[in-house]
Steps between C-alpha positions, in 0.01 A plus 500: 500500500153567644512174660830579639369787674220261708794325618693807636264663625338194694853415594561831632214524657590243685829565597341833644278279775847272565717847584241637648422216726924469546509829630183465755661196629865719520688224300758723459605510840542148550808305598379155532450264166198333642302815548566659165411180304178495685429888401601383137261264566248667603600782221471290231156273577314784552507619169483179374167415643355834381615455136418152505167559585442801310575278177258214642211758587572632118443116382175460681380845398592390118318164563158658565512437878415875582266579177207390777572772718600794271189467327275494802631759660520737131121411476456593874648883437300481208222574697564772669599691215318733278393406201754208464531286204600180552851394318387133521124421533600134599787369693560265146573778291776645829618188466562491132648839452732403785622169345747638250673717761764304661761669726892415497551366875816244427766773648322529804530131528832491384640804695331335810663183468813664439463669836348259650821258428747768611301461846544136509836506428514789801329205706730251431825716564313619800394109640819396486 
């Protein structure tokens, strides 16, 4: 059930940028075919892309590709504080406390390649 919820809400999510992006382009006033499948389009690949790349940026992230950078700029802050202990004295032992934690990103991937499809289908009706 809790993996249910990931979907919906990802899904919903969205379907909020596709409406929202419908109604700033005023698909709902449109007569012609052509110009609504390009909104729909449009609507759809939008969303897409983000959740797409939200799941990808996720991967990386889970892959170690940030670690790097998180712990420089933790041990940067560091200094300026008062009387700060260090959670990790070495950037081995961040990176070993961070290798169990693995974060879910396959609905993002799958949501965006849901959308993303519904906007290449848009293309095609739209192309031809």
């Amino acid at each position: 059930m809790k993996a249910f919820k990931k979907y919906l809400v990802a899904f919903l999510v969205g379907l909020g940028f596709a409406l929202w992006i419908m109604v700033f382009k005023d698909l709902f006033s449109q007569t012609e075919l052509v110009k609504v499948y390009h909104i729909l389009c449009d609507a759809f690949f939008v969303p897409g892309v983000l959740l797409l790349c939200s799941g990808l940026l996720v991967f990386s992230s889970n892959e170690g590709t940030f670690d790097m950078i998180i712990y420089g700029c933790n041990s940067f802050w560091d200094l300026f504080r008062k009387k700060s202990k260090k959670k990790y004295p070495t950037f081995y032992d961040y990176r070993e406390s961070k290798a169990g934690k693995k974060v879910k990103y396959g609905f993002l991937l799958i949501c965006g390649g849901v959308y993303t499809a519904l906007a290449g289908i848009m293309y095609l009706l739209y192309s031809l």
